[in-house]
C-alpha positions as CSV (number, residue, x, y, z in Angstrom):
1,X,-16.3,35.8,-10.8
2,X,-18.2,37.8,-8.0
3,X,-16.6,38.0,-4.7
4,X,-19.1,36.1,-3.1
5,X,-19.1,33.3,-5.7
6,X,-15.3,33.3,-4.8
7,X,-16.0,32.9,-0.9
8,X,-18.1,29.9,-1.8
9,X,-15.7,28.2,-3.7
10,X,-12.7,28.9,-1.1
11,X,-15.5,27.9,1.9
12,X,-16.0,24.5,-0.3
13,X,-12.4,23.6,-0.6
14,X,-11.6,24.7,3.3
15,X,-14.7,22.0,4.0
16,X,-14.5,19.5,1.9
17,X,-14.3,16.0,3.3
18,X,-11.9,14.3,5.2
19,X,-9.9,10.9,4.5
20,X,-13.3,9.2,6.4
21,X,-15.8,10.7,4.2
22,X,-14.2,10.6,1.1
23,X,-14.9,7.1,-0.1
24,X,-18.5,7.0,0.9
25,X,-19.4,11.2,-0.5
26,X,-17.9,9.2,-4.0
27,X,-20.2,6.4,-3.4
28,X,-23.3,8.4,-3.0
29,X,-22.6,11.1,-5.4
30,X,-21.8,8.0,-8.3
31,X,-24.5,6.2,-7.1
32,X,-27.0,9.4,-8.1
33,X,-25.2,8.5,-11.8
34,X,-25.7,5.2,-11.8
35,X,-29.2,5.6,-10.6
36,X,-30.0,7.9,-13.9
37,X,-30.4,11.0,-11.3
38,X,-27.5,13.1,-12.5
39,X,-26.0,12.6,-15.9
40,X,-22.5,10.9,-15.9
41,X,-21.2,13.1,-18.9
42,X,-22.0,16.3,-17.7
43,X,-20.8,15.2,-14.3
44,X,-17.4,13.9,-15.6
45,X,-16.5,17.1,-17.9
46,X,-17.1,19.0,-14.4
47,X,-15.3,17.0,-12.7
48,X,-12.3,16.6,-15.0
49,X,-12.6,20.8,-14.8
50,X,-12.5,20.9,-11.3
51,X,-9.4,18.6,-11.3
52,X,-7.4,20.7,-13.7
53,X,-8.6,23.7,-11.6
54,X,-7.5,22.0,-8.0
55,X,-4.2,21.0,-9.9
56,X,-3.5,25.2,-10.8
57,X,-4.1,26.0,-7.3
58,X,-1.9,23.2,-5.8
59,X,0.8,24.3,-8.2
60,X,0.6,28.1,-7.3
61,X,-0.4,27.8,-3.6
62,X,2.4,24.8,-2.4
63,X,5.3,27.1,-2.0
64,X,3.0,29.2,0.4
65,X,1.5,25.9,2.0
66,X,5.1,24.4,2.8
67,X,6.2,27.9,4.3
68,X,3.0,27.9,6.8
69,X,3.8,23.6,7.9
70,X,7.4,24.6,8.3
71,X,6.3,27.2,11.2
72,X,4.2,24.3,12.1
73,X,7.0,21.6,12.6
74,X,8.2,18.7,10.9
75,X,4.8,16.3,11.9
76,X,1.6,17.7,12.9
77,X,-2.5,17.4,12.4
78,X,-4.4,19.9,11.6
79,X,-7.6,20.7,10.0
80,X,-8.4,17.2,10.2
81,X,-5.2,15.8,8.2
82,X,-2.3,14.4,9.0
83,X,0.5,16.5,7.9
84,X,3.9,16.2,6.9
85,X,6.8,17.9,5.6
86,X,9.9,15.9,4.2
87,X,11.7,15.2,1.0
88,X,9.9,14.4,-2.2
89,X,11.2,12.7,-5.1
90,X,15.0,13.6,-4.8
91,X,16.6,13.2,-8.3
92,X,20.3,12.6,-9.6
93,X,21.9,14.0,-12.9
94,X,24.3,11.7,-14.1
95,X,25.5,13.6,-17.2
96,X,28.0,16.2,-15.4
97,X,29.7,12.7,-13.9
98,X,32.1,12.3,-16.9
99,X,32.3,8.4,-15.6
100,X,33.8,6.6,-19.1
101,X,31.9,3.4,-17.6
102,X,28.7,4.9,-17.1
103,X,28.5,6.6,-20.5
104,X,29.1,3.0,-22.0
105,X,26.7,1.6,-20.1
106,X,24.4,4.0,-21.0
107,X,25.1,4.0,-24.4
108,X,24.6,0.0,-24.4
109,X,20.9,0.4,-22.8
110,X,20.3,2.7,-25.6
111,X,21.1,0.1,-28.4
112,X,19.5,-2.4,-26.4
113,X,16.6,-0.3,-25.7
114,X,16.2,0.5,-29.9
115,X,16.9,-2.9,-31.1
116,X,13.8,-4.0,-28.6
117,X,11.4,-1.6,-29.8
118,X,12.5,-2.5,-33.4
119,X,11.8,-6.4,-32.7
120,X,8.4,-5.1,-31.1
121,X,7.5,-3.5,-34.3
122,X,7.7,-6.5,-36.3
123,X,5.9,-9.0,-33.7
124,X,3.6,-5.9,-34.1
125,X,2.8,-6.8,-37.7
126,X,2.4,-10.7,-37.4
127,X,-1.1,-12.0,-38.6
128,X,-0.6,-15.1,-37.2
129,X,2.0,-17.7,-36.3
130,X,4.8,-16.9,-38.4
131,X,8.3,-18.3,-38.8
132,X,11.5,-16.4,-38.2
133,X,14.9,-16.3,-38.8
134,X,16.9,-16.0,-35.3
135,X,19.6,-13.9,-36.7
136,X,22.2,-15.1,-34.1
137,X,21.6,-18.9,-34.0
138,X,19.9,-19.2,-37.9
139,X,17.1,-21.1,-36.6
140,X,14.0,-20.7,-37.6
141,X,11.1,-19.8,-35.2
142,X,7.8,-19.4,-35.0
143,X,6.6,-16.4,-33.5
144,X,3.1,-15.3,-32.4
145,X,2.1,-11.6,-32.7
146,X,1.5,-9.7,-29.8
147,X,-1.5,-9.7,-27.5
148,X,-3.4,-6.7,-27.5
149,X,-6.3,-5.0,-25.1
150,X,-7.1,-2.1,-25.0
151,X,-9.8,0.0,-22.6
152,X,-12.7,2.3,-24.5
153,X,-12.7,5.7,-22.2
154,X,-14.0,9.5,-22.7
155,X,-11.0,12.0,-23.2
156,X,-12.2,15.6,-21.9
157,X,-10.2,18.4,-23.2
158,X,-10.6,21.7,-21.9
């Protein structure tokens, strides 16, 4: 990539549109789509790029980015965004615990957890109504097969 090519694309992302002008630059620029102006295909593999790029950056610029809003303060605005720094997603690790009552609890979900997947795997093979033996009350039931939908999409892979 030239330098200059690589000014434009830093000069795009320092400019790009605020909260306000997001919704409606989407609008027009699907609108040019839907309008047969631009082809959707084309646009979306671009797109889906351009996320995967953004995402790289993010992930090797935020450390930098957090150091620069901590000299900042804790709450501020600037370049036209609210800005804040705080906590994100704190996490706990159980397993160093040693709690008996926790490790049987978890080892109870487990079971649970398998024995439900392995009753969703037969519903999962019903044609029909079907009758059933309810292994802990030997009644006989009729059960239904699962509902399924499902959504038709384009996977890009890069």
């Amino acid at each position: 990539m030239r330098p200059h090519e690589m000014e434009n694309i830093i000069n795009l992302l320092k400019t790009s549109p605020r909260a306000e002008k997001i919704f409606s630059m989407a609008d027009k620029i699907s609108l040019q789509v839907l309008d047969g102006h631009e082809d959707g295909l084309q646009l979306l593999v671009g797109i889906k790029a351009t996320q995967k790029l953004l995402e790289a950056i993010i992930e090797r610029i935020e450390e930098s980015a957090l150091n620069e809003a901590l000299l900042e303060g804790k709450r501020f605005e600037k370049f036209g965004a609210k800005i804040e720094v705080r906590e994100l997603g704190t996490k706990y690790n159980f397993e160093n615990c040693q709690d008996p009552v926790l490790v049987k609890l978890t080892e109870q979900k487990k079971q649970w957890s398998d024995l439900e997947k392995d009753r969703q795997n037969l519903l999962k093979t019903l044609r029909g109504k079907t009758e059933l033996l309810d292994t802990e009350t030997g009644e006989i039931i009729n059960a239904l097969p699962p509902i399924k939908t499902s959504k038709t999409g384009v996977v890009v892979t890069l």
